[in-house]
C-alpha positions in Angstrom: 97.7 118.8 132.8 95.9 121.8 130.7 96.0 122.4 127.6 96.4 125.1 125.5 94.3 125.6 121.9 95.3 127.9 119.2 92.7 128.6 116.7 93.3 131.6 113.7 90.5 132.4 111.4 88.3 134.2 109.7 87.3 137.5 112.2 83.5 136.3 111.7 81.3 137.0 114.6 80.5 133.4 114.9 83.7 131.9 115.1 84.5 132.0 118.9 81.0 130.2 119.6 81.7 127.6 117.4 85.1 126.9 119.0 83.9 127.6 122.0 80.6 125.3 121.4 82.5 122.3 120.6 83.8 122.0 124.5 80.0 123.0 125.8 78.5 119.9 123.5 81.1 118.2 126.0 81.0 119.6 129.0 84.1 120.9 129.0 84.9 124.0 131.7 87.1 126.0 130.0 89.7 127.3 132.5 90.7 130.8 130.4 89.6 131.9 127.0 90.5 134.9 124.9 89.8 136.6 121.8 91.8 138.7 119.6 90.9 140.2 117.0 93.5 141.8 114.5 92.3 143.0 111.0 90.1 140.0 109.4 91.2 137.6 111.9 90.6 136.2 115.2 92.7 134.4 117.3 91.3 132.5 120.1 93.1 130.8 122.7 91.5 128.3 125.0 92.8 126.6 128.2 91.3 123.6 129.4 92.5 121.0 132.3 91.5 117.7 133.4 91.0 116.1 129.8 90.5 112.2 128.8 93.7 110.8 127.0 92.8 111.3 123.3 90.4 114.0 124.2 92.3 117.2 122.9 93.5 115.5 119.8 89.5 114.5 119.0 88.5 119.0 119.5 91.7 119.9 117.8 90.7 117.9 114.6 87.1 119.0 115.1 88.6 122.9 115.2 90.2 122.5 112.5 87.5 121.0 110.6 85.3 124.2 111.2 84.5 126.4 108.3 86.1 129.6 109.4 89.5 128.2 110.8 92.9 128.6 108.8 95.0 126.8 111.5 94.1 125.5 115.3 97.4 123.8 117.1 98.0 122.9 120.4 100.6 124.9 122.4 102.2 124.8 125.2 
């Protein structure tokens, strides 16, 4: 199964690698990422299969524990 993170923040240059970070301290392969940037945002999506049960709801709490982030979610 792969899932899909959604995380909106602040467009600060360091956001992506700490999102992107938290599955590397892991050793998480990330199947697809992206980065969108739109005024003083970013949105970064990340798609990752293969995880532990309990795994995605442990980073998604992480995400959105990290300075920058105004929302992270899981979607489909």
């Amino acid at each position: 199964m792969t899932v899909h993170f959604l995380v909106v923040g602040d467009a600060s240059p360091d956001l992506p690698l700490r999102v992107l970070n938290l599955l590397a301290l892991r050793s998480i392969a990330i199947d697809t990422a992206s980065v969108e940037r739109d005024a003083d945002r970013y949105r970064i999506g990340v798609a990752v299969s293969g995880l532990a049960d309990g795994v995605a709801e442990l980073l998604l709490a992480k995400m959105r524990a990290l300075v920058l982030v105004e929302s992270a979610m899981i979607s489909n």
